[in-house]
N, C-alpha and C positions, 0 to 999 in steps of 0.2 A: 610564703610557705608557712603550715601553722607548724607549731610544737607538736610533735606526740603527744598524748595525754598519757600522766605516768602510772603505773600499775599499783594498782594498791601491793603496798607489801606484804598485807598477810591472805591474797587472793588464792595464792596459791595453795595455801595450810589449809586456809575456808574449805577449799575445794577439794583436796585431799583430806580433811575429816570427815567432810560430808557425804563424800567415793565409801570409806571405810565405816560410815555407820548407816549406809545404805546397803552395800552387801552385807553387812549383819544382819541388816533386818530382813534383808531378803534369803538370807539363811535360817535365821529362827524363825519364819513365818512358814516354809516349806512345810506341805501336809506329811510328810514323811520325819518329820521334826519334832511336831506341836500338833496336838489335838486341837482342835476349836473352843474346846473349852476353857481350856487358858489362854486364849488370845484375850486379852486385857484393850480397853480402849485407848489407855498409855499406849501400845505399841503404833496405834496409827498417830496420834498425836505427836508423839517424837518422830514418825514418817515426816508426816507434816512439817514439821517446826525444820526438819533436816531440809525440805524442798525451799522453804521460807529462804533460810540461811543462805544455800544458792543462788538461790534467785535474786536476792539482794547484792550478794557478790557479783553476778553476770551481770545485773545492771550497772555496773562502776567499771568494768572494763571496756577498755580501748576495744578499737575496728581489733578485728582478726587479724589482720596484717600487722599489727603493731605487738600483740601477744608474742611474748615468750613461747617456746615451741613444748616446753612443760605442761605450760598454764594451757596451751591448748590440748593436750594430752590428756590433762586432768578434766576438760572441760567436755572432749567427747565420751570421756569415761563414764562422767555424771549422765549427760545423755545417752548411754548404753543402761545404765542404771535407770533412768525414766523409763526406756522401753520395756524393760524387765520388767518394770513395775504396773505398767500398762497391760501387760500380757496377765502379767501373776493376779492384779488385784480381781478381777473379774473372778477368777476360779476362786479364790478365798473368799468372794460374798456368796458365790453360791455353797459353798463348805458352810460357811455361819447361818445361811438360813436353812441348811439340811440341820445344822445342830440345835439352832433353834425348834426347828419343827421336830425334832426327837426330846427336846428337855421339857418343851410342852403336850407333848404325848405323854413321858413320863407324872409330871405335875399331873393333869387328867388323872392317871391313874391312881397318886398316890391318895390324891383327893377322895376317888370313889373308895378306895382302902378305907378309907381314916373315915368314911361314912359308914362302909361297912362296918367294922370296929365299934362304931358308937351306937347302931342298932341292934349287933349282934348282944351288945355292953345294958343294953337295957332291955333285952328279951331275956336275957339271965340272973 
Protein backbone atom coordinates (compact mmCIF):
# COMPACT_ATOMS: atom_id res chain seq x y z
CA UNK A 1 0.00 0.00 0.00
CA UNK A 2 1.78 3.37 -1.02
CA UNK A 3 1.68 6.63 1.39
CA UNK A 4 -0.36 9.43 0.26
CA UNK A 5 1.69 11.99 -1.03
CA UNK A 6 1.44 14.93 1.40
CA UNK A 7 -0.09 18.43 0.27
CA UNK A 8 2.02 21.12 -0.03
CA UNK A 9 1.12 23.32 2.73
CA UNK A 10 0.92 26.53 1.26
CA UNK A 11 -1.36 24.90 -1.82
CA UNK A 12 -4.16 26.00 -0.53
CA UNK A 13 -3.05 29.99 0.10
CA UNK A 14 -1.34 29.59 -3.73
CA UNK A 15 -4.57 28.80 -4.87
CA UNK A 16 -6.83 31.02 -3.03
CA UNK A 17 -4.51 34.14 -4.12
CA UNK A 18 -4.56 33.20 -7.23
CA UNK A 19 -8.92 32.55 -7.18
CA UNK A 20 -8.68 36.39 -5.67
CA UNK A 21 -6.28 37.97 -8.28
CA UNK A 22 -7.93 36.46 -10.99
CA UNK A 23 -11.57 37.79 -10.31
CA UNK A 24 -9.75 41.24 -10.02
CA UNK A 25 -8.56 41.05 -13.07
CA UNK A 26 -11.40 39.73 -14.53
CA UNK A 27 -13.22 42.74 -12.96
CA UNK A 28 -10.99 45.47 -13.95
CA UNK A 29 -10.71 44.15 -17.38
CA UNK A 30 -14.73 44.30 -17.97
CA UNK A 31 -15.56 46.90 -20.85
CA UNK A 32 -17.96 48.44 -18.67
CA UNK A 33 -14.80 49.21 -16.31
CA UNK A 34 -11.83 50.13 -18.33
CA UNK A 35 -11.53 51.64 -21.66
CA UNK A 36 -9.09 49.90 -23.88
CA UNK A 37 -6.84 52.42 -23.63
CA UNK A 38 -5.67 51.80 -20.50
CA UNK A 39 -5.29 48.30 -20.68
CA UNK A 40 -1.66 48.22 -19.91
CA UNK A 41 0.33 45.04 -21.07
CA UNK A 42 1.22 44.46 -17.24
CA UNK A 43 -2.34 43.45 -16.90
CA UNK A 44 -2.09 40.38 -19.00
CA UNK A 45 1.31 39.65 -17.88
CA UNK A 46 0.27 39.40 -14.24
CA UNK A 47 -2.70 37.28 -15.97
CA UNK A 48 -0.15 35.25 -16.99
CA UNK A 49 2.39 35.04 -14.07
CA UNK A 50 -1.13 34.28 -11.91
CA UNK A 51 -1.94 31.13 -14.37
CA UNK A 52 2.01 30.25 -14.09
CA UNK A 53 1.68 30.15 -10.25
CA UNK A 54 -1.27 27.63 -10.50
CA UNK A 55 -0.27 25.61 -12.54
CA UNK A 56 2.90 24.88 -10.67
CA UNK A 57 0.81 24.31 -7.59
CA UNK A 58 -1.69 21.64 -9.48
CA UNK A 59 1.29 19.98 -10.50
CA UNK A 60 2.56 19.18 -6.78
CA UNK A 61 -0.66 17.89 -5.70
CA UNK A 62 -1.90 14.60 -4.77
CA UNK A 63 -4.67 12.25 -7.02
CA UNK A 64 -8.01 14.07 -6.20
CA UNK A 65 -8.90 11.53 -3.93
CA UNK A 66 -6.25 12.37 -1.52
CA UNK A 67 -7.03 16.46 -1.74
CA UNK A 68 -8.60 18.19 1.02
CA UNK A 69 -12.25 18.96 0.13
CA UNK A 70 -10.90 22.97 0.34
CA UNK A 71 -8.22 22.47 -1.81
CA UNK A 72 -10.53 20.92 -4.17
CA UNK A 73 -12.92 23.71 -3.80
CA UNK A 74 -10.27 26.19 -4.35
CA UNK A 75 -9.21 24.21 -7.33
CA UNK A 76 -12.59 24.07 -9.27
CA UNK A 77 -12.79 27.67 -8.45
CA UNK A 78 -9.62 28.44 -10.45
CA UNK A 79 -11.04 26.46 -13.11
CA UNK A 80 -14.33 28.51 -13.27
CA UNK A 81 -11.82 31.27 -13.43
CA UNK A 82 -10.05 29.74 -16.66
CA UNK A 83 -13.32 29.51 -18.28
CA UNK A 84 -14.19 33.05 -17.61
CA UNK A 85 -11.17 33.83 -18.95
CA UNK A 86 -11.58 31.72 -22.01
CA UNK A 87 -14.82 33.33 -22.83
CA UNK A 88 -13.80 37.08 -21.72
CA UNK A 89 -10.26 37.11 -23.50
CA UNK A 90 -11.65 36.73 -27.07
CA UNK A 91 -14.08 39.90 -26.60
CA UNK A 92 -11.14 42.01 -25.10
CA UNK A 93 -8.77 41.39 -28.35
CA UNK A 94 -11.39 42.32 -30.47
CA UNK A 95 -12.14 45.75 -28.07
CA UNK A 96 -8.06 46.23 -28.62
CA UNK A 97 -8.04 45.84 -32.10
CA UNK A 98 -11.33 48.08 -32.65
CA UNK A 99 -9.12 50.65 -30.31
CA UNK A 100 -6.24 50.13 -32.10
CA UNK A 101 -7.89 50.79 -35.36
CA UNK A 102 -9.62 54.06 -33.98
CA UNK A 103 -6.09 55.50 -32.47
CA UNK A 104 -4.71 54.92 -35.98
CA UNK A 105 -7.33 56.68 -37.67
CA UNK A 106 -6.78 59.36 -35.32
CA UNK A 107 -2.66 59.36 -35.71
CA UNK A 108 -3.78 59.43 -39.78
CA UNK A 109 -5.40 62.52 -39.14
CA UNK A 110 -3.36 64.31 -36.85
CA UNK A 111 -0.65 63.77 -39.15
CA UNK A 112 -2.54 65.29 -42.27
CA UNK A 113 -3.34 68.29 -39.61
CA UNK A 114 0.27 68.90 -38.80
CA UNK A 115 0.84 68.80 -42.66
CA UNK A 116 -1.62 71.03 -43.23
CA UNK A 117 -0.46 73.49 -40.69
CA UNK A 118 3.02 73.38 -42.16
CA UNK A 119 1.89 74.40 -45.73
CA UNK A 120 -0.78 76.65 -44.70
CA UNK A 121 2.63 77.96 -42.32
CA UNK A 122 4.55 78.73 -45.33
CA UNK A 123 1.83 80.04 -47.97
CA UNK A 124 1.71 82.91 -45.16
Amino acid sequence: MSTPTPMPPDALETLRQVNENLRSALLRLRPERKHCSSIKPKDFSDILSQLLRAAECLRCLPPPSEAAATLEKESLEYRNNLEKLKHFLPDLQVRLLAEKARLETARTHVAAAGAWAQARKKTL
